[in-house]
C-alpha positions, -999 to +999 in steps of 0.1 A: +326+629+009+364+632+015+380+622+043+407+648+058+435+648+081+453+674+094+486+676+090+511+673+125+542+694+129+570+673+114+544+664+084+544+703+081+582+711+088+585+687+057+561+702+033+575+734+043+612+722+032+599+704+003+586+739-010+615+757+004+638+732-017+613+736-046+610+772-052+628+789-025+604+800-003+580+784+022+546+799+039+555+823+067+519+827+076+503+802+106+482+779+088+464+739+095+474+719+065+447+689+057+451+662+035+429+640+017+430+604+007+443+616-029+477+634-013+459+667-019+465+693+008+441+720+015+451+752+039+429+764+065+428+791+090+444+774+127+410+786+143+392+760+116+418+729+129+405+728+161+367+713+146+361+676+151+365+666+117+355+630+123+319+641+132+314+664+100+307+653+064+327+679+046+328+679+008+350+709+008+369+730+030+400+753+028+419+767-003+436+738-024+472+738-021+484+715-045+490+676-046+523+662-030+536+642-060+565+631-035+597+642-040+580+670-051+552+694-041+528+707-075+512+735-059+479+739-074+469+779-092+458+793-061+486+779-038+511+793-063+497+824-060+495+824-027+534+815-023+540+844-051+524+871-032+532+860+004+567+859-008+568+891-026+553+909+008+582+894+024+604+909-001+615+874-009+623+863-046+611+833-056+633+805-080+620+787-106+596+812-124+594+813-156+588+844-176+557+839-203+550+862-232+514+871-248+519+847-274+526+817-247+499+825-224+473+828-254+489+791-265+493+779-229+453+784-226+444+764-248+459+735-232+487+729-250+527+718-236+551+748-244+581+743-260+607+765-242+642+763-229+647+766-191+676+746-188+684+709-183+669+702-149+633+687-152+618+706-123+583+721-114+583+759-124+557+787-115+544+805-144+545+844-149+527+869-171+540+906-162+528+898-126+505+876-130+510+839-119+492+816-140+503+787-116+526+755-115+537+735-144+560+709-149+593+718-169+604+689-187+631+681-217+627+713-228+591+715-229+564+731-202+536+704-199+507+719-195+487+710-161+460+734-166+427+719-156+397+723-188+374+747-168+405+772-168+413+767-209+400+790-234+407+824-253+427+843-230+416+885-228+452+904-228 
């Protein structure tokens, strides 16, 4: 059992600015933000926030966001694309997406780092087939470490 907390407004206002910093975009939408014990933060619809969350054992609830690795935000597959497509219906272009061919998505599915040249700021990047996002990764020295979790790795269908 996990015990969650939901975010308050200034908690909020800064995730929101951390992501805005991060990628250049926050979530638009009206969403409760809970987080766990482990810094994880989960989404939820506001209706959901108003439960007493105190009285419920709750093993999982929400979409996972992503872990707040303070200073920065690692938005988990389904928050990146989450942030992709709320910011492409808000005709907003997003920073900090790299661009993967065939070649690195078949290599980045099988777990290992990419070596690729995204210039000299270590940063956190979203990752892009055509458009596809294959979620958030860590840029780093001229290398993409690879944060994809085992369940996801395997022989890629493209």
């Amino acid at each position: 059992m996990q015990t969650l907390t939901i975010l308050n407004s200034k908690e909020i206002k800064a995730l929101k600015q951390q992501l805005e910093n991060q990628f250049g975009y926050s979530f638009k939408e009206d969403y409760a933000y809970l987080r766990n014990e482990k810094d994880r933060i989960f989404i939820i619809s506001k209706d959901l926030a108003k439960i007493d969350w105190k009285k419920l054992i709750v093993d999982k609830v929400g979409l996972y966001l992503g872990e707040d690795l303070a200073p920065e935000f690692r938005l988990s597959k389904e928050g990146a694309q989450l942030l992709y497509l709320e910011a492409k219906k808000n005709k907003v272009t997003l920073k900090k997406v790299v661009d993967l061919t065939k070649e690195e998505v078949k290599t980045y599915f099988t777990g290992i780092d990419l070596p690729k040249e995204c210039g000299k700021e270590n940063r956190l990047v979203i990752l892009r087939y055509r458009e596809d996002i294959l979620g958030c990764a860590k840029y780093k020295e001229g290398r993409i470490l690879n944060f994809l979790p085992k369940i996801h790795r395997g022989e890629v269908i493209l």
